[in-house]
C-alpha positions in Angstrom: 43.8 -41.4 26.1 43.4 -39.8 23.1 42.1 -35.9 23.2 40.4 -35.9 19.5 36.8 -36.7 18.8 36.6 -39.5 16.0 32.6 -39.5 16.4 30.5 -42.3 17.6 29.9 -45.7 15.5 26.8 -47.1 15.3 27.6 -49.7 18.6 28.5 -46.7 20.7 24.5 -45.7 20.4 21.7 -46.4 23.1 18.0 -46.2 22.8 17.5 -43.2 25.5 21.0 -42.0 25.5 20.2 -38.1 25.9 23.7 -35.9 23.7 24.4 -32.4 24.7 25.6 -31.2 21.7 28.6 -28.1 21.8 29.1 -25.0 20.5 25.7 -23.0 20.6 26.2 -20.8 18.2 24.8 -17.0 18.0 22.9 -16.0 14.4 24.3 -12.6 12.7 23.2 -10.8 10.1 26.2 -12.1 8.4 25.1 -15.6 8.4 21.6 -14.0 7.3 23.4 -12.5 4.0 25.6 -15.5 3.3 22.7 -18.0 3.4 20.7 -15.2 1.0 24.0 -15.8 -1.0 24.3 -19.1 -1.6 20.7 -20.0 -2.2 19.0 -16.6 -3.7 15.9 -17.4 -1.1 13.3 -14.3 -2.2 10.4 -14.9 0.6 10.0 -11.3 1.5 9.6 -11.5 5.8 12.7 -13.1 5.8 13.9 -10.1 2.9 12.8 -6.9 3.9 12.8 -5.9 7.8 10.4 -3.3 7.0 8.1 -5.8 5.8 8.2 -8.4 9.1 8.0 -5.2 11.2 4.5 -4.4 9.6 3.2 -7.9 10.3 4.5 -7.6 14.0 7.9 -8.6 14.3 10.7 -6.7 15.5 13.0 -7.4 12.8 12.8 -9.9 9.5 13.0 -13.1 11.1 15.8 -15.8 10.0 15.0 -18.0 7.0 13.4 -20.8 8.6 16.0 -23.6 6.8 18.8 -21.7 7.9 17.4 -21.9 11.7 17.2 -25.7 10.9 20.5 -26.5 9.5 22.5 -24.6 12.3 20.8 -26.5 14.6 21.0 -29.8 12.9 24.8 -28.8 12.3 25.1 -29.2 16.2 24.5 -32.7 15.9 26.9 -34.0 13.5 29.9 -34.3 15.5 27.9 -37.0 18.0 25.2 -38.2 16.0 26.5 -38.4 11.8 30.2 -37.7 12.0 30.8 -41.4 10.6 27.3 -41.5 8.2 27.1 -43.2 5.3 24.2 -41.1 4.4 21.0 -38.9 6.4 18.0 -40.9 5.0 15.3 -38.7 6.4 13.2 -36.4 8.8 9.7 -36.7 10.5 7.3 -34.7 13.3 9.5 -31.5 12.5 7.7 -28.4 14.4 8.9 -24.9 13.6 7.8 -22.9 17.3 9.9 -19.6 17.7 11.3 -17.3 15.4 15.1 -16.8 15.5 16.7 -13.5 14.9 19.7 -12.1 14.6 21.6 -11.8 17.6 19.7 -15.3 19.0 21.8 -18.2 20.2 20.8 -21.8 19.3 22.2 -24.7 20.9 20.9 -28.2 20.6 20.7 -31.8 22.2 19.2 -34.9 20.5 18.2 -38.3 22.4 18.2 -41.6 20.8 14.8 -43.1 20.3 15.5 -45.6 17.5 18.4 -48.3 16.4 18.4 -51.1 13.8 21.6 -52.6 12.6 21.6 -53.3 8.5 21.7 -56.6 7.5 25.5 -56.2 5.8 26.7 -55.9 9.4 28.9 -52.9 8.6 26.1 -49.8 9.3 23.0 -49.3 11.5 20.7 -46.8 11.1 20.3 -44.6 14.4 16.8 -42.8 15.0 17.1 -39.3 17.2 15.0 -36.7 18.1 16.9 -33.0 18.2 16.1 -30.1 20.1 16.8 -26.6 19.1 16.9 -23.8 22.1 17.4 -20.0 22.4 19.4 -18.3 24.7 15.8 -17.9 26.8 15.9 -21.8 27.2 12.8 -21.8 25.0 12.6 -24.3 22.0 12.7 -23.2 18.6 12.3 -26.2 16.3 12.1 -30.1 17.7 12.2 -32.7 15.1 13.3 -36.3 13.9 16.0 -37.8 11.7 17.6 -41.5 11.0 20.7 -41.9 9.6 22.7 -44.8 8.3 25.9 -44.8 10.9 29.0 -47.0 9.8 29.8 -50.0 12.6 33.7 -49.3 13.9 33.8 -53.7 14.7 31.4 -55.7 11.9 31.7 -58.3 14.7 30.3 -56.4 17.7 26.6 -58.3 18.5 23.3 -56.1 17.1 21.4 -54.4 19.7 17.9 -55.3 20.0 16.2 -53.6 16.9 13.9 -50.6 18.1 12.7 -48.5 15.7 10.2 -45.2 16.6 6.6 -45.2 15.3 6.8 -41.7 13.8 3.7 -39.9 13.0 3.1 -39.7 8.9 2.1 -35.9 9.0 1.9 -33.2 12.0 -1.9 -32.5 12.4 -2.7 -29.1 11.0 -4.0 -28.2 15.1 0.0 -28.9 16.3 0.6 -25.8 14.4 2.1 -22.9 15.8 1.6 -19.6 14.2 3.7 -17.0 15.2 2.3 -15.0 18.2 1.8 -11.1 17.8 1.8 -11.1 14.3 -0.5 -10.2 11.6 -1.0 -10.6 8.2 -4.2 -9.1 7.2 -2.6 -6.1 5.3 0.3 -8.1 3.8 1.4 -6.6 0.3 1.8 -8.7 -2.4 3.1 -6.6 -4.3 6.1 -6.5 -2.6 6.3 -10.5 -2.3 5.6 -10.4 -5.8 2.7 -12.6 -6.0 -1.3 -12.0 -5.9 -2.0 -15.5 -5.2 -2.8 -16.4 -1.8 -3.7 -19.3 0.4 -7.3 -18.9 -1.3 -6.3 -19.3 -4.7 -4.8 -22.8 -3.8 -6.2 -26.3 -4.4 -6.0 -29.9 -2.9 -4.2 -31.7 -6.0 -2.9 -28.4 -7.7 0.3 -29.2 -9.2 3.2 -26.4 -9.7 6.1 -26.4 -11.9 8.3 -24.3 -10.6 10.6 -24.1 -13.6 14.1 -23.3 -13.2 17.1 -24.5 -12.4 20.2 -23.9 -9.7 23.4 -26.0 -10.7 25.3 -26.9 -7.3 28.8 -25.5 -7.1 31.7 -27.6 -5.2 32.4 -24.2 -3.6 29.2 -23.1 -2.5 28.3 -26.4 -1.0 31.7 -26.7 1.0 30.7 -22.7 2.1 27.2 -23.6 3.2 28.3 -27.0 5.1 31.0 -24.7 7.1 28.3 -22.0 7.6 26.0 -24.6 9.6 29.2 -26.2 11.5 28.7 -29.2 9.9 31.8 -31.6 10.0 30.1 -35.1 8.6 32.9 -36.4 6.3 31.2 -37.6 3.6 30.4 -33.9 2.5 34.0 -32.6 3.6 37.0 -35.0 3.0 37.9 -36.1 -0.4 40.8 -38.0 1.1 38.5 -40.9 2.6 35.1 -40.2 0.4 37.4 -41.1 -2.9 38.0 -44.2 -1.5 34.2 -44.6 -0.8 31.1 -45.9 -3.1 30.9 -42.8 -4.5 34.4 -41.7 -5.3 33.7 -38.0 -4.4 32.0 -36.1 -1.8 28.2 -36.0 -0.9 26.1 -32.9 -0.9 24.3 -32.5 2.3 20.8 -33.3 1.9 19.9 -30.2 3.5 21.7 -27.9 0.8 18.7 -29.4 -1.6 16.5 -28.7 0.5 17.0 -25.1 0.5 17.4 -25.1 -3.0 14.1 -26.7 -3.3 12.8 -24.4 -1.1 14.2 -21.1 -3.1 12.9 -22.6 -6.3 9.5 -22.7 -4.9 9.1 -19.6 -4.8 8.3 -19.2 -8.5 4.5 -20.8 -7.9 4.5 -20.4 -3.9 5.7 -16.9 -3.5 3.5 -16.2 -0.5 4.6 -19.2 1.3 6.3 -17.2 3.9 7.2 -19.4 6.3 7.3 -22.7 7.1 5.5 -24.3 10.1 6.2 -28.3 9.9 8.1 -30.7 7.7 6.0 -33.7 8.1 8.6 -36.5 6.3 10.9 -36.0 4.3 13.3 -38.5 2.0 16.6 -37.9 0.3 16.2 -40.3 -2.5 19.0 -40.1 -4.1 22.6 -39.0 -3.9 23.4 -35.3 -5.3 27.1 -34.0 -6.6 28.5 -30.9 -7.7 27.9 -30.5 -11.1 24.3 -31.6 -10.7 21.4 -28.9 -12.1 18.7 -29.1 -8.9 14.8 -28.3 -10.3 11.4 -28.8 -8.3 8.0 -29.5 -8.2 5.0 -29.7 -5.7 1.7 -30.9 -5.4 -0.8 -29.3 -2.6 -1.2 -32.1 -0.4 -4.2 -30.7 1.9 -5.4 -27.0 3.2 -6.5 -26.1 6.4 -7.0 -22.9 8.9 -5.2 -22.2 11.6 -7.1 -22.0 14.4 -7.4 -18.5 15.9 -5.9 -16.5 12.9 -8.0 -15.4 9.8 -5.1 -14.0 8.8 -3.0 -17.0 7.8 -3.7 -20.8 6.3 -1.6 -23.4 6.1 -0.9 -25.3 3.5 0.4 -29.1 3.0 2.8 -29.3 0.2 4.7 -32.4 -1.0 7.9 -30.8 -3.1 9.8 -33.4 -5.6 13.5 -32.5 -6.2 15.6 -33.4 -9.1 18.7 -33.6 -10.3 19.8 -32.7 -14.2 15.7 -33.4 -15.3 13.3 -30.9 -15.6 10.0 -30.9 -13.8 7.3 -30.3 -16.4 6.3 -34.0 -16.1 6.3 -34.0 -12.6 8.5 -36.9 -12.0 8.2 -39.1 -8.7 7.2 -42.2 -7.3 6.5 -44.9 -9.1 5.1 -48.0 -7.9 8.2 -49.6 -6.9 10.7 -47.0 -6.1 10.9 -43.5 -7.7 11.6 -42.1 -11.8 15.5 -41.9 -12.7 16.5 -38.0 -11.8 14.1 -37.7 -8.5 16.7 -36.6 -5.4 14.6 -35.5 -2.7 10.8 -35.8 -1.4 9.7 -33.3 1.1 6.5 -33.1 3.0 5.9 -30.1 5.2 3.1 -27.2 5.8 3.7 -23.3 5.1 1.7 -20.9 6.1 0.4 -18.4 4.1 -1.2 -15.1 4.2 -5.2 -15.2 3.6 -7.8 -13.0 1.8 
């Protein structure tokens, strides 16, 4: 028998199967600084400690993103260690703050298979469940991914695929307790616009530019414990579609993420991603920009401190966004990498 894990094939999944996923893994302040390194994130609770601890906390919370990709990192070896590609996310609910010195550990159950027509991948529908060291639940969300078949010949299963909600209702929010935001400075986010000065349909530019590094993507894949090979092995990936490696989807997002800050400064944390869809593939070399469109407002109930906001942020590779590239009626413009649908909550008036 053999002792090494080669990762489960698309036939090895089962709708209900529950996977305990190893190695929790305990956040540092080193992981905090590293993740600051590679993606220049400038959201100040997550920046300056003193800052958090005037809005409640007892330290500056972890980036929210970073929380996400450790825990999605727990995954890979059982659910995406032989993907072709992660196509997407849905119902993703931001609950606890983590902080250094938390430990996150994760299981996922299968709630969704379809083989692909080819014969040769499936995609596998999950739902992953991040958990502190207290046992209580940090972030909960869902993802598909296309999974390559180990036998072509192996018989489909019977297709199940998940309704998914399109968008977490703004009342599934969760604010986080014992904080407050009344006297937040602004000029120490470094920007005066708030979730007042926001409007349903307001479009945002947010202007420049991050070019992805080989390096730094390799870096941040490790950093999240994230073995999947197409991001990681250049041995089997050359012989692939592509002829190189993939970025991780989730690298773009953060980028995406630390652009918007230019035109969403005070978008301090982020409470839900409704949907989200990695268009296109993305390689080092590529020049990542962004854009996004306020999708909806609403309160949060109990808190006149805070409002959420629905954004839908456009990524793209090696193509401005002044135009605002996206969908178009079949399909999406030429450049466009990633669509991402979430809420953030922001401080009020």
């Amino acid at each position: 028998m053999t002792k090494t894990n080669e990762g489960n094939y698309f036939e090895d999944f089962k709708v209900g199967q529950v996977l305990h996923h190893a190695t929790p893994r305990t956040v540092t302040e080193g992981d905090v600084a590293l993740y600051q390194a590679l993606f220049g994130s400038r959201f100040v609770l997550q920046s300056s400690a003193e800052v958090a601890r005037k809005a409640g906390y007892a330290a500056a919370p972890v980036d929210d993103l970073l929380a996400f990709h450790i825990v999605f990192g727990k995954t890979v070896p059982d659910v995406s260690l032989n993907a072709v590609a992660n196509l997407g996310y849905a119902d993703c609910r931001f609950l606890k703050p983590v902080f250094p010195g938390d430990t996150l550990s994760t299981e996922s159950k299968v709630i969704g298979l379809k083989e692909n027509s080819s014969g040769e991948t499936g995609v596998v529908h999950v739902r992953s469940t991040g958990r502190n060291q207290k046992g209580e639940i940090v972030l909960d969300y869902v993802r598909w991914v296309m999974v390559r078949k180990r036998d072509k010949a192996h018989p489909a299963p019977e297709e199940d695929v998940p309704h998914l909600p399109a968008v977490v209702g703004a009342a599934h929010l969760v604010a986080p307790a014992g904080t407050s935001f009344k006297a937040f400075d602004t000029v120490a986010s470094g920007s005066s616009h708030l979730w007042d000065d926001y409007e349903k349909g307001e479009r945002i530019d947010h202007v420049d530019g991050i070019t992805i590094e080989e390096a730094e993507h390799m870096m941040a894949t490790r950093l999240y414990q994230n073995t999947a090979k197409v991001h990681f092995n250049q041995y089997t990936e050359g012989k692939g579609r592509f002829g190189r490696r993939l970025i991780y989807g989730g690298h773009v997002i953060s980028l995406a993420r630390a652009l918007s800050f230019n035109g969403l400064g005070n978008a301090i944390l982020i409470a839900a991603i409704n949907g989200g869809r990695h268009v296109a593939p993305c390689f080092g070399g590529d020049t990542v920009f962004a854009w996004s469109e306020v999708l909806d407002k609403a309160e949060v109930k109990g808190r006149s401190d805070l409002g959420a906001l629905r954004l839908r942020t456009i990524a793209t590779k090696d193509r401005t966004c002044a135009d605002f590239p996206g969908p178009k009626e079949k399909g999406y413009e030429d450049g466009v990498i990633l669509d991402l649908d979430y809420w953030v909550f922001m401080p009020r008036r």
